[in-house]
VOGU-3710 file (C-alpha; in Angstrom, 3 decimals, decimal comma):
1> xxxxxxxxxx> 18,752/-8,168/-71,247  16,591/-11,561/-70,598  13,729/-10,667/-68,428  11,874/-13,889/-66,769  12,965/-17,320/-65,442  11,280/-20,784/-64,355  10,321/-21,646/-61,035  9,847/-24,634/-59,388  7,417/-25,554/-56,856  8,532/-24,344/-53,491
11> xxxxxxxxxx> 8,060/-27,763/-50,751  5,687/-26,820/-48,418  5,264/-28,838/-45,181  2,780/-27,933/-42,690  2,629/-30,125/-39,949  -0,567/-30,432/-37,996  -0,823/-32,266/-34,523  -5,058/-32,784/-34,698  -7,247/-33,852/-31,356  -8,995/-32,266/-28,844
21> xxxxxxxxxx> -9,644/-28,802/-27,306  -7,486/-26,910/-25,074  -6,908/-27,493/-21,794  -9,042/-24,797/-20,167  -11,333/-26,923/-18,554  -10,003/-26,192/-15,698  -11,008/-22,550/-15,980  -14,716/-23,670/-15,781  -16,287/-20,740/-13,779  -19,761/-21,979/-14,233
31> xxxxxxxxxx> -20,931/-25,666/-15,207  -22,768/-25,103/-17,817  -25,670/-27,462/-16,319  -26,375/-24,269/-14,558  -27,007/-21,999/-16,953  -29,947/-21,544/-18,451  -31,418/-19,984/-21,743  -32,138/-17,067/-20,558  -29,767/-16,575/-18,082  -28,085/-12,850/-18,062
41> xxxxxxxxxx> -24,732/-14,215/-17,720  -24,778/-16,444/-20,566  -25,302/-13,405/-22,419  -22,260/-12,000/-20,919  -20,383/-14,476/-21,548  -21,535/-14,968/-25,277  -20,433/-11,304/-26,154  -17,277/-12,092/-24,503  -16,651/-15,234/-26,366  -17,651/-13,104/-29,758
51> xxxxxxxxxx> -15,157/-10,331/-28,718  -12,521/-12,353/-28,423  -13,014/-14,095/-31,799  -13,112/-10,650/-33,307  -9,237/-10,203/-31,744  -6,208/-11,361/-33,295  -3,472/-11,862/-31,099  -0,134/-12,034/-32,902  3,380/-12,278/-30,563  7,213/-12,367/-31,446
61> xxxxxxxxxx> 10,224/-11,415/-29,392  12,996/-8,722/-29,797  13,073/-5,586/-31,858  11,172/-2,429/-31,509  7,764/-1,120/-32,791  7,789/1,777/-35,049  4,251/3,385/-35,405  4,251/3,827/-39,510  3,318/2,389/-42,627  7,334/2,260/-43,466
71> xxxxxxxxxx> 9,365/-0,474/-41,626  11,346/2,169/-39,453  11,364/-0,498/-36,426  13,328/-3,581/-36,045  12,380/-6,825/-35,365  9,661/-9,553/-36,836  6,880/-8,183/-35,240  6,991/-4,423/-36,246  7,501/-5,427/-39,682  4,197/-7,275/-40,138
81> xxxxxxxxxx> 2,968/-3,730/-39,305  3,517/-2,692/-43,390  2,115/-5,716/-44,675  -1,041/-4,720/-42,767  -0,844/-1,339/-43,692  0,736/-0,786/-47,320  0,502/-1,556/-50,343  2,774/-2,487/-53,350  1,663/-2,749/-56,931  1,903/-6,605/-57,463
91> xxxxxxxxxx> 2,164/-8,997/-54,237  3,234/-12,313/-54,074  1,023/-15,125/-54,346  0,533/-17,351/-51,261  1,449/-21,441/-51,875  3,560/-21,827/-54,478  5,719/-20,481/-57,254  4,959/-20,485/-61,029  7,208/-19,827/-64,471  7,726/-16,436/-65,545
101> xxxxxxxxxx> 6,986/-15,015/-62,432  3,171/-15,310/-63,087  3,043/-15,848/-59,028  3,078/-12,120/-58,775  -0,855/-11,374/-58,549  -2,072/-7,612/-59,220  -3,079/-5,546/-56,423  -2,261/-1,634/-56,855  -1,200/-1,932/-60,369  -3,611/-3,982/-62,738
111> xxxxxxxxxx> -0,821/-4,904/-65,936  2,698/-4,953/-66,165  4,133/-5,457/-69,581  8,551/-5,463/-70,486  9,054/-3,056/-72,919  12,377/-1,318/-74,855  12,465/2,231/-75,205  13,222/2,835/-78,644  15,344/5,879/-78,568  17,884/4,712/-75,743
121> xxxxxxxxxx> 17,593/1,033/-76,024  16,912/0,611/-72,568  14,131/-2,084/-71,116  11,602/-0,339/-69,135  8,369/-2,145/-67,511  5,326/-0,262/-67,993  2,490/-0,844/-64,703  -1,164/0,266/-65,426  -2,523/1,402/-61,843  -5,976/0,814/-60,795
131> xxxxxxxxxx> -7,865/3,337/-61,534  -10,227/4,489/-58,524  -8,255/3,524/-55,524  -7,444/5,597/-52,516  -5,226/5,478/-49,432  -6,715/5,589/-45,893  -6,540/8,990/-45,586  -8,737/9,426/-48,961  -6,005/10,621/-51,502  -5,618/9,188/-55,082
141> xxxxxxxxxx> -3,112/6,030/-55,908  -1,927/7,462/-59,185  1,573/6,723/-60,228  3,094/10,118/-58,756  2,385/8,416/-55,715  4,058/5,420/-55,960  7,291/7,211/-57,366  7,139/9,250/-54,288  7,296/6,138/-52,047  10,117/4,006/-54,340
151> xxxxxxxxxx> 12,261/8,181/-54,492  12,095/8,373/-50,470  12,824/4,795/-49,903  15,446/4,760/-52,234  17,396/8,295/-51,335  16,190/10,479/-48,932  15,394/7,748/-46,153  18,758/6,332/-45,883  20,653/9,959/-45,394  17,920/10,785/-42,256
161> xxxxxxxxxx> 20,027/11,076/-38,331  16,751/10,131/-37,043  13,314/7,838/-38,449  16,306/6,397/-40,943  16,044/3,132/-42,868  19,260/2,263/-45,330  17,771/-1,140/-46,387  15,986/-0,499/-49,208  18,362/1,208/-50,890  19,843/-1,394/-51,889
171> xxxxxxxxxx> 16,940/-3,240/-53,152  15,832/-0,080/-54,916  19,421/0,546/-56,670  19,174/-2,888/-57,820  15,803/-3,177/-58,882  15,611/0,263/-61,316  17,343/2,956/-62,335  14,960/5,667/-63,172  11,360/6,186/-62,620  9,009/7,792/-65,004
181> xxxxxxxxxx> 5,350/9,030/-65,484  3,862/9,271/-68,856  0,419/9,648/-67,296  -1,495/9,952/-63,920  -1,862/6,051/-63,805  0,883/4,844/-66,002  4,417/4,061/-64,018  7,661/3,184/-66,263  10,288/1,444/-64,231  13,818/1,297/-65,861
191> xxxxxxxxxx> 16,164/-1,351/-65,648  19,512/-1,080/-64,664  21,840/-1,653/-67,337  23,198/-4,688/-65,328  20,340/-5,667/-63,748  18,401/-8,558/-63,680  14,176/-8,862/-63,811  13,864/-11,415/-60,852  16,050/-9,307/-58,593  13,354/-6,426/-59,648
201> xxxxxxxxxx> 10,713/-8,251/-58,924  11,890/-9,424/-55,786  12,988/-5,928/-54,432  9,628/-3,998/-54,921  6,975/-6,757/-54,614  8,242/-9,809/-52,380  10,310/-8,119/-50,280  9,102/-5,878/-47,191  10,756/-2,879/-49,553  9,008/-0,458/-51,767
211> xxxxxxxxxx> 5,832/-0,099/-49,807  3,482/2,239/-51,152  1,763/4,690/-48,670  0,153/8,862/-49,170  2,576/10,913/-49,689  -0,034/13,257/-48,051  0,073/12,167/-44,700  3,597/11,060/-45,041  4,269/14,702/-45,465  2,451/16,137/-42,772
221> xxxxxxxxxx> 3,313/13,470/-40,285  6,183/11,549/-41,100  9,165/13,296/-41,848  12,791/13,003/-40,853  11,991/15,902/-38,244  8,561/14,534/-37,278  8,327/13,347/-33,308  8,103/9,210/-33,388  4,166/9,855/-31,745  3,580/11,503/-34,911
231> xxxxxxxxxx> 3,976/8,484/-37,532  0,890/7,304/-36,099  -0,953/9,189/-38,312  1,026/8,570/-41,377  -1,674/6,146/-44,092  -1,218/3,818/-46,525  -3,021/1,251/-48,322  -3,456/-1,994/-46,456  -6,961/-3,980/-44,782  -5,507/-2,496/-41,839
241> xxxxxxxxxx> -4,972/0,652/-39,664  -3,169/1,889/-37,040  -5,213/2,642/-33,732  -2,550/2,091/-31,186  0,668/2,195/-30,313  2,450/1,575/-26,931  6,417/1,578/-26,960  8,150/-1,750/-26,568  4,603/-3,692/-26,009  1,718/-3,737/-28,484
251> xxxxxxxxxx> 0,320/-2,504/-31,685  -3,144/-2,716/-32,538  -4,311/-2,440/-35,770  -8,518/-2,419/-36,555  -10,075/-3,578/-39,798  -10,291/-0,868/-43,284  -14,024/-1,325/-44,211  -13,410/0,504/-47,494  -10,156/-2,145/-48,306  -11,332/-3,812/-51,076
261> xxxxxxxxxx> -12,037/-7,575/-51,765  -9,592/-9,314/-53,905  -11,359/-10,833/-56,609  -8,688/-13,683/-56,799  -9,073/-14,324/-53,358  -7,433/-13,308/-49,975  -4,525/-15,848/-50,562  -3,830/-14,298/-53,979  -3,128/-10,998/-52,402  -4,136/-8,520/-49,122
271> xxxxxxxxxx> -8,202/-8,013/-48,842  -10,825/-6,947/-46,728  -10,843/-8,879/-43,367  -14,166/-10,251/-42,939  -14,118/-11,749/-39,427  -10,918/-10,330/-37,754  -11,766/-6,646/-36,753  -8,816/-5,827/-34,771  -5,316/-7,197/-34,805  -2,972/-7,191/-31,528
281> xxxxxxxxxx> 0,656/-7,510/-32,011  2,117/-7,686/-28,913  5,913/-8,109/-28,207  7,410/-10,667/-25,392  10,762/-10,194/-23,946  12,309/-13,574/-24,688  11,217/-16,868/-25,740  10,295/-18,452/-22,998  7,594/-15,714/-22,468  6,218/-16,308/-25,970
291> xxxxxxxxxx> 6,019/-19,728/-25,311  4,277/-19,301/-21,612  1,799/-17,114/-23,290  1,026/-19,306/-26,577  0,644/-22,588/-24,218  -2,032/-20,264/-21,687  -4,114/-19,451/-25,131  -2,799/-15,529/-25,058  -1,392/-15,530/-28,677  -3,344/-16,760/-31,328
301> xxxxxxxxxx> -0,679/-16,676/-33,703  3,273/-15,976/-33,366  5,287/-13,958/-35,424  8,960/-15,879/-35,393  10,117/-15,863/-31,457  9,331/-19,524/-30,857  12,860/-21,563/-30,164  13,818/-24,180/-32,106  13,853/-25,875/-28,982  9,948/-25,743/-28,480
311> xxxxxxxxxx> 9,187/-26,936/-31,459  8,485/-30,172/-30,864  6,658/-29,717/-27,922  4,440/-27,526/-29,105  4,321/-30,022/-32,620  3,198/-32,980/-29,804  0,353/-30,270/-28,170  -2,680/-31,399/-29,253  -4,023/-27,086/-28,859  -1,820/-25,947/-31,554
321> xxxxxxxxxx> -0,750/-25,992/-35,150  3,029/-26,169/-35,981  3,573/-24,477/-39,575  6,968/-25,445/-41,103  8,061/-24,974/-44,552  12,010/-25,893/-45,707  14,365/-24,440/-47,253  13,436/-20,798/-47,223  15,374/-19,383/-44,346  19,077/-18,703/-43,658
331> xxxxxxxxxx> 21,288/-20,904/-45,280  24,458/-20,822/-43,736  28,225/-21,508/-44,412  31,491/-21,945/-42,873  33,632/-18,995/-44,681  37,916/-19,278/-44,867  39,732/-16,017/-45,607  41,562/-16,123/-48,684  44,035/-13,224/-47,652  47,896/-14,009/-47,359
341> xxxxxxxxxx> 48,128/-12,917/-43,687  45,409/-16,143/-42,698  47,641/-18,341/-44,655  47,379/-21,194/-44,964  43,680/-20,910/-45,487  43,690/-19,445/-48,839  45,547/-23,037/-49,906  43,052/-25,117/-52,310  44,067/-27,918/-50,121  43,364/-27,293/-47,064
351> xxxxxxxxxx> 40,144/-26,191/-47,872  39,296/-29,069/-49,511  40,802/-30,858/-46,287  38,055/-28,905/-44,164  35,062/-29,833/-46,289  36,232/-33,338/-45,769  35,877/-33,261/-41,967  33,137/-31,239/-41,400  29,655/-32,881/-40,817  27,282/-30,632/-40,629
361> xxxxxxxxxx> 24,515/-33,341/-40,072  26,136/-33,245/-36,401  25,067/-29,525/-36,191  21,662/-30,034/-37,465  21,343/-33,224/-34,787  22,270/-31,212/-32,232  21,563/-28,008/-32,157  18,577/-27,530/-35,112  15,832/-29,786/-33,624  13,876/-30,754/-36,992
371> xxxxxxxxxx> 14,281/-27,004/-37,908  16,293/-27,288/-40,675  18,207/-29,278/-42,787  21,903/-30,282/-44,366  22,790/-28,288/-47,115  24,537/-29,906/-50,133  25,491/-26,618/-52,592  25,582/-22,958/-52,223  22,190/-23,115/-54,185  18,937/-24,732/-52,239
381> xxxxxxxxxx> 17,693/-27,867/-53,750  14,054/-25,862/-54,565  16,015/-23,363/-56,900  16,598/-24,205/-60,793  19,894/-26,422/-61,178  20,791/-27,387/-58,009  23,303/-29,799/-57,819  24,446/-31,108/-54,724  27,928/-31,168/-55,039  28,772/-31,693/-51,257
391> xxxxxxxxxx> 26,536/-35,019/-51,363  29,502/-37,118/-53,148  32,609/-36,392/-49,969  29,450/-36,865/-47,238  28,410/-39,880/-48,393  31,660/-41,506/-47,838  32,488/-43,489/-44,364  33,550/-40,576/-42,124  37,143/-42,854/-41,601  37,711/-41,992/-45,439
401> xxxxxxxxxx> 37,125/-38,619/-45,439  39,563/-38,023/-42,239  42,005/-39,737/-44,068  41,463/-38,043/-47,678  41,626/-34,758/-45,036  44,987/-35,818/-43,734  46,414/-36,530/-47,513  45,522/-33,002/-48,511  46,676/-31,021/-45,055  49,963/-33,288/-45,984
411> xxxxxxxxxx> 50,172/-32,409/-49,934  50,018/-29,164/-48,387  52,753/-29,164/-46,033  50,652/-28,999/-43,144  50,646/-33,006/-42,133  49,795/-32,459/-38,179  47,661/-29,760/-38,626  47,689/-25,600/-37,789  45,772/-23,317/-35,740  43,391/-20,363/-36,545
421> xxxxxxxxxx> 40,518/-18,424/-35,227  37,081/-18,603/-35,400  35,263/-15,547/-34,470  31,349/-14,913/-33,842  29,296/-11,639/-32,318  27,952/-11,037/-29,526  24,298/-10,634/-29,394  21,099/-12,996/-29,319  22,668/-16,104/-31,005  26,038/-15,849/-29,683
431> xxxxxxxxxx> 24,942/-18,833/-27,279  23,516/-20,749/-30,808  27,382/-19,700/-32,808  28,955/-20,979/-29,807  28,101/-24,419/-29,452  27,849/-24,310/-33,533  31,970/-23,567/-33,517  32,592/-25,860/-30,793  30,972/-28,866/-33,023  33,329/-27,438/-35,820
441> xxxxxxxxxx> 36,196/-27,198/-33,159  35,970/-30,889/-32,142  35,720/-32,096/-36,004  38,513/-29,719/-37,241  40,643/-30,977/-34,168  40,446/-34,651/-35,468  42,862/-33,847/-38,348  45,215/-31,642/-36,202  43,340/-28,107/-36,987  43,283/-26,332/-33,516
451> xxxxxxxxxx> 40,651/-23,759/-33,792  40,498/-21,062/-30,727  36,750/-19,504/-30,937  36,751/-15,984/-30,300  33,549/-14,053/-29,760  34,003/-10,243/-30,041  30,867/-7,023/-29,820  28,541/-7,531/-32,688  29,199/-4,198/-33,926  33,286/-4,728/-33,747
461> xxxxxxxxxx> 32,219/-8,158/-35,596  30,790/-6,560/-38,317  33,514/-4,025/-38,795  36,100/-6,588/-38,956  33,984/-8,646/-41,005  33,822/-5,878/-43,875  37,629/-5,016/-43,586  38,410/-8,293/-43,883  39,854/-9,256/-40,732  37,990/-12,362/-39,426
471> xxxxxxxxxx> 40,348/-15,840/-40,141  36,927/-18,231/-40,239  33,491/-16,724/-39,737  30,056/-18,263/-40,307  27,702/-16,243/-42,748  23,936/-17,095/-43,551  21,599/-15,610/-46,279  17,741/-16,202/-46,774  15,673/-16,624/-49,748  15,772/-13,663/-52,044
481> xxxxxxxxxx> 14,452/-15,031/-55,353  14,041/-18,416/-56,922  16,601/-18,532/-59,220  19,845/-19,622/-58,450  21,526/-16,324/-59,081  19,887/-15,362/-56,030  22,757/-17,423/-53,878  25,914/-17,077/-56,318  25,858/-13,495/-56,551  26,261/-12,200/-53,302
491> xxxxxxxxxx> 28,420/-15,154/-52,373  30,853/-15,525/-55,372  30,853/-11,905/-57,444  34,372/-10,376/-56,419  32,024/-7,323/-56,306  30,033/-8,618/-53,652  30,327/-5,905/-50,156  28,808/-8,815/-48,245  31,190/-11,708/-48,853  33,775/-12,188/-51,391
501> xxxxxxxxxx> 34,963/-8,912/-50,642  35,436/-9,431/-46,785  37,077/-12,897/-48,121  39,512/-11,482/-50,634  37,976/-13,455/-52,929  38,348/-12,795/-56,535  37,703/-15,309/-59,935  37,253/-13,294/-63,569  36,219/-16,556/-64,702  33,387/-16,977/-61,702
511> xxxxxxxxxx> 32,618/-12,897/-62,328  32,139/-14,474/-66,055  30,155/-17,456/-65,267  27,554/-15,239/-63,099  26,785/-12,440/-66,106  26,511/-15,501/-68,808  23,970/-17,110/-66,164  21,941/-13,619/-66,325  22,165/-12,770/-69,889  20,816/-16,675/-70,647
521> xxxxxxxxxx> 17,539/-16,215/-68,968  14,912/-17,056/-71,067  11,459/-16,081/-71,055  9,981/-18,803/-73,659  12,292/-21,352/-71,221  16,150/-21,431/-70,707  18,547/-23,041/-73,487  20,781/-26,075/-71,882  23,978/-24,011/-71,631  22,326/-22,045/-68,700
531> xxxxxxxxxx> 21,883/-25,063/-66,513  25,816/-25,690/-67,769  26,784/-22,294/-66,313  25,119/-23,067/-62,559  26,293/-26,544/-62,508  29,593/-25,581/-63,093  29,794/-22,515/-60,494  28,510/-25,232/-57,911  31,386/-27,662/-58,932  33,431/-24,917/-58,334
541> xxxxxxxxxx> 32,846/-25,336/-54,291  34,320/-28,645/-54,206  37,033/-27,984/-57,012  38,626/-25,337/-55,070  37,504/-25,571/-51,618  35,410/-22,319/-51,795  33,264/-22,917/-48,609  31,641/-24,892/-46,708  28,051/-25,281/-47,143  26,541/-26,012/-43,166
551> xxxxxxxxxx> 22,659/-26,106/-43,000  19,543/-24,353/-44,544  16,882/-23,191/-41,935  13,576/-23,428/-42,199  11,130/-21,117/-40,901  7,864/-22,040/-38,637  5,384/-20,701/-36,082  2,762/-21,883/-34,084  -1,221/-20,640/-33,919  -3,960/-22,492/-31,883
561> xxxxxxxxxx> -6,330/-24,987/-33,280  -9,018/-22,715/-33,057  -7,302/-19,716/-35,230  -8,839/-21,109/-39,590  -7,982/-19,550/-42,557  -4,597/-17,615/-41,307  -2,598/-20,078/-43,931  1,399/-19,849/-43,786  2,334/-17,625/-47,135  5,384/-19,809/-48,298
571> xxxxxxxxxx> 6,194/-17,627/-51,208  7,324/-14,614/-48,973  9,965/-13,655/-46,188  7,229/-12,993/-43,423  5,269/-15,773/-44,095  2,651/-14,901/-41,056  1,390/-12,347/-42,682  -1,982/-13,176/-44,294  -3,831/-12,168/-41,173  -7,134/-10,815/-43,420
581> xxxxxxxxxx> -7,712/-14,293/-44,555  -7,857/-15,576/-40,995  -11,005/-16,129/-38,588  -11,342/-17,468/-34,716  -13,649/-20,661/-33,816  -15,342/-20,684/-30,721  -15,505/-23,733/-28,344  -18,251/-25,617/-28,255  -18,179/-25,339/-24,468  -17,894/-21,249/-23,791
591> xxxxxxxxxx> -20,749/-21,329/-21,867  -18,514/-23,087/-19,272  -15,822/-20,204/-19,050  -14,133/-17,078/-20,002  -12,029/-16,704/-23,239  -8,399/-17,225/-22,180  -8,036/-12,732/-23,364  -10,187/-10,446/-23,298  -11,124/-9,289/-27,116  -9,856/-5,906/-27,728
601> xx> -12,204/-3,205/-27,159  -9,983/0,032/-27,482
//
């Protein structure tokens, strides 16, 4: 099987509004006229002041804090909690992608090399370990270890009643097949027969999957039958450590000492934190909360939670820092059923007819607020051989495309239109689906298509959704992996449990196309009649009316102008998460008031 691929450069926009301090003058308690040198309560204040820049306050909204190294919570904020704590043999570079996954910096492992085992045939990649390291709890990282972590993960975590996490196993199926150990720090990682390197890759070192933590303390503390309090004391391999944890509010995490320094720097990988000595995560109840306590200088730093909304308030705030980078988060998709009983939305024509009308540059307008932007293909315009396919019906006059609409509804025997359903869930962006279906309710309606929007409990949704019972849905996806596969797969193999499936959707041909696109990756560079293969999977969208590409969301956050260092890691799916690279500034004017929190003193 071909093992590597070419990147390109991931855009990266980070938009800073500069000027002045924050607005805290207000909170003078003394003028600072009237203290003097030696004053005791300038001292007070000082070690105050230097307390607080010690603290890192991080906030998000929704989900629920799980005190261990593995994600067992839900929600952007606990899962920051395993990026502070773990470790994972290779991690992810920080600004931008390279070729042949060379962005993948050693951390736990020192060398990875592709080999094939001579006897079976099969490729195998062989990871020298550090020698020397050792979790928080003082136990060896050997390779035993790590095969514990990737074994639970993969099988014995997903079975659990309680403390149970079914995620990775999908990452893990998909990313090897067998694990071996040849010697104490020597790991062999088999490939599956059909699988493909960048998926690996992705799975165990870019992902928040395949975490590596003691199996020690794992065992004595964190097992399926193992009270929740008791996770607290479970260890892993991060610059950070658990040192509190209250239910639904915070987590606080203090500074390892012994983590070592990365020697290619903290934005290569994790390393010791040399000015932040305790981190607070602290969890908000909606947005509007977040937002309250950013703007009143209580959150240094969110964690996802901050409305799209907001942002450009908080972009025009001269106090904070606005971090947005493109093209990374969900991209999402109007989706027809192909099944007989939704006829007649498995006809190529209509289809087509539907692509024609929709403008999805109305939904970014008006419901996206600079947060994202239109998307032209199933594949995102940073991945290898995009082609945007959608560009050549939305460029046309809007009058034309109603008009080619109307031919094709007609060719199809449907010249004043139909009715269907479009259904959403329930559940923190029902209010966001809603007016999203009601844009696409109002288009549709121009060509006779009378669309009733149904929203039904997230939970029924997804049932129906897999058995295939939803007329018109909308589906998103975020960034995997940089190659194109990453999109096509899921969204076009007839094998696929999380689309084509629910769709009745299923092409040989397009099944073809996808397993010639993996088996002509090319390490030394790929050979033409890849870049053939992608373009003409993408052409297939507008050929045969596959979907209907919508929008691709970006993701942001805010910090304050006084958090340096704590740079947005574009490469990864929790891009907040480099918080040992990150230090506080303070004012020039403390001696005039109180930080706006206390630093954390335990």
């Amino acid at each position: 099987m071909s093992i590597n691929k070419n990147y390109i450069a991931i855009i990266a926009v980070v938009i800073v509004v500069a000027g002045g301090y924050w607005w805290f003058q207000s909170q003078q308690t003394t003028p600072a006229d009237d203290i003097t040198p030696d004053d005791p309560a300038l001292a007070v204040r000082r070690a105050k002041w230097e307390s607080w820049q010690e603290t890192m306050y991080i906030g998000g909204v929704g989900g629920e804090f799980h005190p261990g190294v593995q994600n067992l919570g839900s929600g952007r904020v606990d899962e920051l909690q395993s990026y502070l704590m773990a470790g994972k043999l290779l991690w992810n570079g920080q600004a931008e992608f390279l070729p042949n996954m060379a962005y993948f910096n050693p951390l736990i492992a020192e060398s990875w090399e592709a080999k094939t085992n001579t006897t079976t045939g099969e490729t195998y990649l062989e990871f020298k370990i550090k020698e020397g390291l050792v979790f928080q709890d003082g136990t060896t990282i050997n390779a035993e270890a790590v095969k514990y972590c990737y074994e639970q993960e993969a099988f014995e975590m997903p079975k659990r009643e309680q403390h149970r996490w079914t995620a990775p196993a999908y990452w893990h199926t998909h990313a090897w097949s067998r694990l071996e150990v040849p010697d104490e720090y020597t790991l062999h990682i088999y490939i599956p027969e059909d699988g493909f390197l960048p998926m690996t890759f992705a799975g165990l070192f870019a992902l928040n999957y395949a975490n590596i933590y003691s199996p020690t303390s794992t065992e004595l503390y964190a097992k399926e039958t193992d009270p929740i309090e008791s996770f607290a004391n479970q260890k892993g391999f991060g610059p950070f450590q658990l040192v509190e944890c209250i239910a639904g509010e915070r987590e606080v995490f203090e500074a390892w000492d012994e983590y070592p320094v990365n020697p290619l720097g903290p934005y290569a990988g994790p390393s010791r934190s040399e000015d932040i000595k305790y981190v607070v995560v602290q969890m908000y109840t909606d947005e509007a909360s977040l937002r309250m306590a950013v703007e009143a200088g209580q959150v240094d730093h969110t964690a996802g939670g901050i409305s799209r909304a907001d942002v450009e308030d908080m972009q025009n705030n001269p106090a904070l820092v606005v971090d947005y980078v493109p093209w990374v988060g969900a991209a999402d998709l109007l989706h027809l059923n192909y099944r007989e009983e939704f006829y007649p939305l498995n006809d190529t024509n209509v289809r087509k007819a539907i692509q024609y009308v929709i403008d999805p540059d109305e939904i970014v307008d008006k419901l996206m607020f600079g947060t994202a932007e239109v998307s032209d293909s199933t594949v995102r315009p940073i991945q290898p051989y995009f082609k945007p396919v959608m560009k050549q019906i939305r460029d046309l006059p809007m009058e034309e495309r109603l008009e080619t609409a109307r031919a094709l509804l007609t060719e199809a025997g449907f010249p004043n239109g139909f009715t269907s359903e479009l259904w959403y869930p329930s559940g923190g962006s029902e209010e966001f689906s809603r007016e999203m279906g009601t844009i696409i309710q109002a288009q549709l309606a121009q060509v006779g298509i009378d669309i009733e929007i149904k929203m039904i409990d997230s939970a029924v949704y997804s049932t129906f959704r897999s058995e295939g019972r939803l007329p018109m849905f909308f589906r998103g996806w975020t960034l995997d992996y940089m190659d194109p596969d990453a999109e096509i797969n899921y969204m076009m193999l007839s094998t696929s449990t999380y689309l084509t499936i629910p769709l009745g959707f299923n092409d040989t041909h397009v099944d073809d196309l996808i397993a010639q696109g993996r088996a002509l990756l090319d390490p030394t560079g790929d050979p033409p009649e890849r870049a053939e293969v992608y373009e003409e999977l993408q052409d297939y969208i507008v050929e045969n009316g596959f979907t209907t590409p919508l929008y691709i969301s970006g993701y942001w956050d805010v910090k304050q102008a006084w958090v340096e260092g704590y740079e947005y890691w574009y490469t990864c799916d929790v891009p907040y998460q480099g918080v040992w690279a990150a230090s506080k500034v303070i004012p020039e004017d403390w001696a005039t008031r109180d930080p706006p929190i206390p630093g954390y003193t335990g």
